[in-house]
C-alpha positions as a printed Julia matrix, in Angstrom:
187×3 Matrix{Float64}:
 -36.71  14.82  56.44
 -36.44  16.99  53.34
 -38.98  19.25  54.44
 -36.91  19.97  57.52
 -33.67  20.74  55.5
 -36.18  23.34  53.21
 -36.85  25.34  56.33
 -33.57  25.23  57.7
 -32.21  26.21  54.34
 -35.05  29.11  53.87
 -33.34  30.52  56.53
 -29.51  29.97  56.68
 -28.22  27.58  53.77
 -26.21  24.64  55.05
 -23.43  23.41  53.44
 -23.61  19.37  52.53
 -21.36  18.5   55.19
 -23.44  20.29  57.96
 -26.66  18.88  56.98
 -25.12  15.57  57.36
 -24.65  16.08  60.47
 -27.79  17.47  61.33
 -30.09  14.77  59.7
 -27.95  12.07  62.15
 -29.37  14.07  64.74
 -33.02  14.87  63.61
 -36.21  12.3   64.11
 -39.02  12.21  63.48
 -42.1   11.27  65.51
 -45.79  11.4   65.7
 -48.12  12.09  68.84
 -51.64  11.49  68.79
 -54.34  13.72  70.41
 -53.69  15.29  73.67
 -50.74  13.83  74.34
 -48.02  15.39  77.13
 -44.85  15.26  75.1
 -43.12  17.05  77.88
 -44.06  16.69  81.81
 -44.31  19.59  83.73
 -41.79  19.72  86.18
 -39.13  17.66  84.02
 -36.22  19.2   82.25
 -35.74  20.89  77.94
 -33.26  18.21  76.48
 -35.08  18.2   72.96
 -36.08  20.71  70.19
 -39.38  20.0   68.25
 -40.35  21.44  64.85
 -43.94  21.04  63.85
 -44.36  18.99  60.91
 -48.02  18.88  61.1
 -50.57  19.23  63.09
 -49.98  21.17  66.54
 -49.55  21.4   70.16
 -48.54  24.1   72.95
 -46.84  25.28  75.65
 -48.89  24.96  78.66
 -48.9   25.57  82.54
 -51.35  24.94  86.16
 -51.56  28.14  87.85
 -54.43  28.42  90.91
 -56.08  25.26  89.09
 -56.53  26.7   85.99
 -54.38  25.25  82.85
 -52.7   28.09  80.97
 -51.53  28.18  77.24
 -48.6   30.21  76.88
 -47.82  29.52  73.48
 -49.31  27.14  70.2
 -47.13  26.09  67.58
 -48.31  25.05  63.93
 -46.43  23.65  61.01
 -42.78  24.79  60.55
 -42.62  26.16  64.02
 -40.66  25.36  66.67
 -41.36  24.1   70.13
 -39.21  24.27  73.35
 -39.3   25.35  77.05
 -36.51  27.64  76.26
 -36.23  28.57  80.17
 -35.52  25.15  80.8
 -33.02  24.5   77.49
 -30.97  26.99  78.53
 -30.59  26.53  82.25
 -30.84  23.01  82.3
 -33.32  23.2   85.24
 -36.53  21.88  85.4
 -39.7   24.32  84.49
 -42.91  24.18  85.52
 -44.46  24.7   82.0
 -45.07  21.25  79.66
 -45.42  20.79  76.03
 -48.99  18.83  74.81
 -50.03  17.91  71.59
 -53.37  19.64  70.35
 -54.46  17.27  67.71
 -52.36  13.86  65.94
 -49.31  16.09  65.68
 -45.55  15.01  63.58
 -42.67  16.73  64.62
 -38.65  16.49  63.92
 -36.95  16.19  67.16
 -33.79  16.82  68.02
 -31.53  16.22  71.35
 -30.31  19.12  72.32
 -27.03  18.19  73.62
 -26.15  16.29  70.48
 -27.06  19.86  68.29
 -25.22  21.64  71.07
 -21.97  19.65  70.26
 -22.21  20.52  66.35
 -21.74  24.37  66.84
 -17.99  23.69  67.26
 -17.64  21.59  64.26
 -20.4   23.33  61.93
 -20.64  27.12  62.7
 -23.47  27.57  60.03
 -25.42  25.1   62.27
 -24.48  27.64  65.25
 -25.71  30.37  63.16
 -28.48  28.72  62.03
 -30.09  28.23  65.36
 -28.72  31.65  66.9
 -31.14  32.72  64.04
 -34.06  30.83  64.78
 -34.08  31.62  68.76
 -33.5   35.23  68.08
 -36.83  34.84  65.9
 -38.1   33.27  68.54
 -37.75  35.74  71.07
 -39.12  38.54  68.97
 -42.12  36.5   68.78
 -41.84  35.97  72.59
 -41.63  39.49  72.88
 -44.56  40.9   70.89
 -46.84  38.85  72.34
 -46.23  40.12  75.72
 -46.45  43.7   73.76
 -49.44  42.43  72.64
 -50.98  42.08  76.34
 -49.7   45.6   76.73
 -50.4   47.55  73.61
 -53.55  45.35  72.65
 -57.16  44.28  72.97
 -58.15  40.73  73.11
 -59.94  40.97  69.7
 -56.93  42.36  67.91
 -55.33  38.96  70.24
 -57.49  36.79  68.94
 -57.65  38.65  65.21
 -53.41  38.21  65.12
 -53.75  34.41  66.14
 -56.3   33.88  63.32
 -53.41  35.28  61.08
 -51.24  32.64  62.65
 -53.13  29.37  61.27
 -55.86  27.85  59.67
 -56.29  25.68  62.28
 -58.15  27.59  64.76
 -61.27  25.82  64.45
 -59.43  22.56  65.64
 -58.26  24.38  69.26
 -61.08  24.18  72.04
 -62.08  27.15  72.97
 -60.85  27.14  76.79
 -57.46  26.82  75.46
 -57.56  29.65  72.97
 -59.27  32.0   75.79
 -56.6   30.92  78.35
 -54.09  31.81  75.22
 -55.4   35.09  74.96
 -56.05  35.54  78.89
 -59.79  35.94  78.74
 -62.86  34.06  79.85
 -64.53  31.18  77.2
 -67.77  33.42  77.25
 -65.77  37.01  76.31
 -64.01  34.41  73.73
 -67.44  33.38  72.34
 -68.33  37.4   72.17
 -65.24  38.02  69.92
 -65.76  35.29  67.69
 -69.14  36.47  67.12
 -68.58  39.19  66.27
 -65.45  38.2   63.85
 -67.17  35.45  62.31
């Protein structure tokens, strides 16, 4: 769990007594390939960090299955819509590849704020972060191409390679062939 409490601590650092706490509340557990960690259709009640490997946000619109959003090492995970609300969402989270990650309930981390206001902080700090992310990518269906998409998620990870195709062109909300055009001409 120590890698966990790095991250946490790169960006807000917890007293002793708050990371206690959190590591009563933070799991760890491993997926293997292509595996629905959340159904579509159920409700957020847990918070996944990427250890390794990764997996994505995902959604069935007309038939088709839509990526909204990948997550890689050190990144959270979570149908935020659905944490928030408490009402069930449409959108599921799937593994990519044999994927780690450190759960934790959301309820239980809920409770802490009271008692640990760092902890509060701490996440207040990593949704905001999250948000801005949320919000430049829709910027980035605005303000930019699908090559500068694809060039930005390439910047993301190393682990592009490892995505199939008609997931990274639903990602970037183009066809497999226009996909197989950019990448030739990046590669």
């Amino acid at each position: 769990m120590i890698e966990i409490f790095s991250y946490f601590n790169s960006i807000l650092p917890l007293s002793e007594a708050a990371q206690v706490a959190l590591n009563e509340i933070v799991h760890e557990k491993s997926y293997g390939k292509n595996q629905i960690v959340q159904m579509p259709g159920s409700t957020c009640r847990t918070l996944y960090f990427v250890k390794e490997g990764a997996a994505r946000i995902f959604y069935i619109k007309d038939g088709n299955d839509i990526t909204e959003h990948f997550a890689f090492a050190n990144d959270i995970i979570v149908r935020a819509e659905s944490l928030f609300t408490q009402l069930p969402t449409s959108k599921g989270i799937e593994t990519i590849g044999k994927t780690t990650f450190y759960t934790l309930d959301a309820d239980r981390l809920f409770s802490l704020y009271n008692e640990y206001h760092e902890v509060e902080r701490l996440f207040r700090i990593i949704f905001e972060r999250e948000f801005v992310a949320a919000i430049r990518r829709i910027e980035s269906f605005q303000l930019k191409s699908a090559a500068e998409r694809y060039n930005d998620l390439l910047e993301t990870t190393n682990l592009v390679n490892q995505i199939p195709l008609k997931l990274i062109a639903s990602y970037l909300g183009i066809s497999q062939v226009s996909l197989s055009r950019i990448r030739a001409g990046v590669q």
